[in-house]
C-alpha positions in Angstrom: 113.1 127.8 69.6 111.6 124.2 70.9 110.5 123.8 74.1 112.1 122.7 77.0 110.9 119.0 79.0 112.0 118.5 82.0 111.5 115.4 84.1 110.4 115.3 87.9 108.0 114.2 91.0 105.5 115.8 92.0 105.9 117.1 95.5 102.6 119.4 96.0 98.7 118.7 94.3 97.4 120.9 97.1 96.2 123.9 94.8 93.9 123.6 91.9 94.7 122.4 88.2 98.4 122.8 89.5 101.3 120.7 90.5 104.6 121.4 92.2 107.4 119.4 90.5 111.1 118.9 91.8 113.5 118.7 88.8 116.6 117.5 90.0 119.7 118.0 87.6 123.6 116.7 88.4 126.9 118.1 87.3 130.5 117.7 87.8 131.7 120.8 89.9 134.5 122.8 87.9 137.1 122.5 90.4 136.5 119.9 92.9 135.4 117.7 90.3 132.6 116.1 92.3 129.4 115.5 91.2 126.6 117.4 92.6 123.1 117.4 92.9 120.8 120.5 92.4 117.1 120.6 92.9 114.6 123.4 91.4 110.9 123.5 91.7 108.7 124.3 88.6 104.7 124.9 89.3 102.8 123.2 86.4 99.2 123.4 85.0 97.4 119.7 85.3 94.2 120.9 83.7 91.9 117.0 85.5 94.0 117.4 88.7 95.6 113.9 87.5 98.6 113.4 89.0 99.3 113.0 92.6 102.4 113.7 95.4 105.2 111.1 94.6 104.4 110.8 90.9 106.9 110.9 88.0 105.9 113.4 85.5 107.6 114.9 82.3 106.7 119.2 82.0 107.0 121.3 78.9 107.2 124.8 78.6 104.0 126.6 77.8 102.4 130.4 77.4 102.4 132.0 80.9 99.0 130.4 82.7 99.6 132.8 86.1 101.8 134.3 87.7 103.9 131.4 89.0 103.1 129.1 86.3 105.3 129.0 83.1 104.8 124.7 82.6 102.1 122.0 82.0 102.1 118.8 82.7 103.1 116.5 79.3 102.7 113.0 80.5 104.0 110.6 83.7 107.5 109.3 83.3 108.5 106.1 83.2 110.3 105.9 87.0 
């Protein structure tokens, strides 16, 4: 099965070698037909501590690292 990349911004680079990223996906709602926003945070490994709060950043899935972390850092979006 490939793995999934998902685009975001970093919102934390408080802890070490990790990042907290917003993904932010949109949808029509089945009923009311509006569009709607949804945001979910992904922790990601950024082995250098590279990117900073505010960045654009694409993750892929990866092996577990911790506990929290399921994602690594691929490469900084184009914003």
């Amino acid at each position: 099965m490939p793995k999934r990349i998902l685009s975001g911004v970093v919102t934390s680079d408080a802890n070490a070698q990790t990042v907290t990223v917003s993904v932010e996906r949109r949808f029509t709602h089945p009923v009311l037909k509006k569009t709607i926003r949804k945001s979910k945070k992904y922790r990601a490994h950024d082995e250098n501590n590279t990117f900073k709060t505010g960045d654009a950043v694409r993750i892929i899935e990866c092996a577990p690292k911790s506990k929290t972390k399921r994602w690594e850092v691929l490469e900084a979006a184009e914003a």
